[in-house]
N, C-alpha and C positions, 0 to 999 in steps of 0.2 A: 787452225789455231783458235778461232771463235766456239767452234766447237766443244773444245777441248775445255772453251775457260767457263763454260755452260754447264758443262759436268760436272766441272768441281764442284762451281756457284750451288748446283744442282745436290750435289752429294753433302758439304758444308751445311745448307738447308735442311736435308735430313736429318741429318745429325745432330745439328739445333733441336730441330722438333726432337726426336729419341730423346736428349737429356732433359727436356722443358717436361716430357709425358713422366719419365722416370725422378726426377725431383718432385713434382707435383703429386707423384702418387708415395714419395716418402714425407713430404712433408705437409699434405693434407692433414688434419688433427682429424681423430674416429670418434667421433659423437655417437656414441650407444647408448640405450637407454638405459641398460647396466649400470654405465657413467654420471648419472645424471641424480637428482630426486626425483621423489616423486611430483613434489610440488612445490613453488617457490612463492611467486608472487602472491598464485591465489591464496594461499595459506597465511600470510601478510595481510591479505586486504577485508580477506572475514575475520580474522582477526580483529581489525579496526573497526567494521559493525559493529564485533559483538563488544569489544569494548564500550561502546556508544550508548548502550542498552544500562538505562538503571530504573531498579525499578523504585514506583514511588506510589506512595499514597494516594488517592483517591477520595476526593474531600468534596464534590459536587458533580453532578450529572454534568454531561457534553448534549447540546443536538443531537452529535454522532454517535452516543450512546443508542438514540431512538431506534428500535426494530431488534435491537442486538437479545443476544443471550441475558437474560435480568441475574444469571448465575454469576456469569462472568466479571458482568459490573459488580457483582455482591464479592467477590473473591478480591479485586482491586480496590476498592471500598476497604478490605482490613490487611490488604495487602500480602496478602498470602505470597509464599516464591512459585516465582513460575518459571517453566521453562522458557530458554532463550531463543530467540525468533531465529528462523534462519537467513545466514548473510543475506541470501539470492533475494529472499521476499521485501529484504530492509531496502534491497540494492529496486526493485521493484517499485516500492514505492516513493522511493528517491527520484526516480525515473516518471512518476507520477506528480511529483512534485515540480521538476524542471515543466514539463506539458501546463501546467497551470500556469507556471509564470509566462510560458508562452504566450497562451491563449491572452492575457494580462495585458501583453506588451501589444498585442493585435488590437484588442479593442482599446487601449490609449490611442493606435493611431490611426486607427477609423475615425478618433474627433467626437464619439458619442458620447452621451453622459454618463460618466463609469465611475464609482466607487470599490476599491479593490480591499477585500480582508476589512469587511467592518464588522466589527465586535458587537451583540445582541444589546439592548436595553440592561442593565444590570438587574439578574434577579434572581432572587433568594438562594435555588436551589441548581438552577440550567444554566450554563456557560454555552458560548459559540460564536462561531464570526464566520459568517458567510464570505462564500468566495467572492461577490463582486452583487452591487444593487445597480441595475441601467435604465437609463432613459432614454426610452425610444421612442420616437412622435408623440412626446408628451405624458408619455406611460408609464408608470414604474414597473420594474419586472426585479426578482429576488433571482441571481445565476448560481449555478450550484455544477461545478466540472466535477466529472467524474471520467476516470480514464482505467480502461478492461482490458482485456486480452482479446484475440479476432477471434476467437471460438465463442467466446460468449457475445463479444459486440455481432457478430452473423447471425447470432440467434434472438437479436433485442428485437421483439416489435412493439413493446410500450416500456418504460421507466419500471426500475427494480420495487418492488415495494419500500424494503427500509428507504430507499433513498429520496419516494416519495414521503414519507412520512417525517425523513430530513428535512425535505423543504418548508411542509408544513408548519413544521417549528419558527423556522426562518420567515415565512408568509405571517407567521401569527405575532411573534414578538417585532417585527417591522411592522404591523399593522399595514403590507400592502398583499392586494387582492390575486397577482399572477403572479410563476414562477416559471424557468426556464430549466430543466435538467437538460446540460451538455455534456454528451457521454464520447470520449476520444480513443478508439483503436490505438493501444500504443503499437502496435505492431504494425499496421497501414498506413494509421495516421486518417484513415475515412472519421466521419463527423456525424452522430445522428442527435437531435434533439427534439425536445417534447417539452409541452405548454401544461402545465399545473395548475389549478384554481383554490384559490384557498378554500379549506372546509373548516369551518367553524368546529363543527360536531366531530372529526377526525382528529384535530386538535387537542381539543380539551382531551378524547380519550387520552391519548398519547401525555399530555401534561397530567393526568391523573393516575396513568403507569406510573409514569415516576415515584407523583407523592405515594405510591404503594412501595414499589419498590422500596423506598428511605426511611418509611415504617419500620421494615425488614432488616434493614440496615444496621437501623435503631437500637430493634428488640431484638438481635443477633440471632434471626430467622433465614438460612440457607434457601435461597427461591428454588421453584423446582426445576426439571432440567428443563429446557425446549422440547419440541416435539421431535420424532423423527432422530433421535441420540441412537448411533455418533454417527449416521451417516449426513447429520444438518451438514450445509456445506460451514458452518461458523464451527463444529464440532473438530473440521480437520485444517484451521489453522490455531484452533485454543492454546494456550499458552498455560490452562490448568487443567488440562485435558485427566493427568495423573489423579490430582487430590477430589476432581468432579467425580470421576470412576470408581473412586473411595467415598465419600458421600452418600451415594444412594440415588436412586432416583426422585423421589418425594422431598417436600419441606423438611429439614432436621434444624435442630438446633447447634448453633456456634460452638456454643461453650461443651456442650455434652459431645460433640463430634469432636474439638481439641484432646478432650480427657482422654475420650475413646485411645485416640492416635499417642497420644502421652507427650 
């Protein structure tokens, strides 16, 4: 009799399972890719980038102008249209941005003497505000973060030039003698940094670019291109890559280049 009520129990069980496999395989839903878009969210979310993006006039030199293309700055300057960044790089440096404020939050609470995002002396023609001024046994030091990718952070073994000649600015208009480039792997998160000494005479160059530059500006004189166009690495994120290419390679003038295009 035990037997018998084992079998059933036993056959019952099967049966179960059979109709649990055969409903499950009708009412499964078939996600194909046929089925589907192609893209949903990300399509939404560069979108909201590229919304973000306006362009604007250009009415004073940055620090972070220092090193750059004098073209570039010259095209932002009368505002010319540029093409629109792409989401990934906005989203990149968004992502450089949080890293900053990290770095922010760490040396508040290390206790040291930290000043965060101070704005330059006011002057005539340069705007800028460094990322943080520290006091370390007594010391002032000018911090300036900067955050790469691990293919270039693997390859650092001293501070990029513009970004040296960023600090300088910063060294020069705080009138203090050292600076600290903090360069952050976003990708690892590894840390390298390098000590700066102000140069008087690197300075002035660089503040005398400018006042060239703003001459140019002025008398609607088109700079010429950089060197090494278009493989500069600044030539393949331009944003006036187009209207540069049309230009010329040499000085032109504004107004006579406008007419030209009509």
């Amino acid at each position: 009799m035990a037997e018998t009520v084992n079998v059933m129990l036993l056959d019952c069980w099967i049966a179960s399972l059979c109709w649990n496999v055969e409903m499950s395989k009708r009412y499964i839903p078939t996600f194909q890719p046929s089925n589907l878009p192609t893209t949903l969210l990300k399509e939404l979310i560069d979108k909201f980038y590229l919304d973000q993006q306006r362009d604007k006039e250009q009415t004073r030199f940055y620090i972070t102008d220092a090193g750059k293309c004098p073209r570039q700055i010259f095209f932002k300057f009368k505002n010319v249209p540029r093409k629109k960044m792409d989401p990934r790089i906005l989203r990149i440096y968004e992502k450089g941005e949080y890293l900053h404020r990290n770095i922010f939050n760490i040396l508040y609470r290390l206790k040291i003497g930290v000043t965060t995002e101070v704005p330059i002396p006011a002057q005539e023609i340069v705007g800028g505000r460094a990322d943080a001024i520290l006091c370390i046994n007594n010391e002032n030091y000018v911090l300036d973060i900067k955050s790469i990718n691990s293919m270039v952070f693997r390859n650092l073994t001293e501070p990029k030039e513009e970004n040296v000649y960023q600090l300088q600015l910063y060294l020069h208009y705080f009138n203090i003698k050292k600076g600290i480039l903090l360069y952050i792997d976003k990708d690892q998160q590894n840390i390298k940094e390098f000590f700066v000494n102000y140069d008087e005479k690197l300075a002035g160059t660089l503040i005398n670019d400018f006042n060239e530059l703003k001459k140019r500006v002025e008398t609607n004189i088109v700079p010429n291109r950089i060197p090494e166009y278009p493989q500069n690495w600044q030539c393949q994120y331009c944003q006036f890559q187009e209207v540069c290419g049309m230009t010329g390679e040499g000085e032109v003038s504004w107004e006579k280049f406008k007419e030209k295009m009509g």
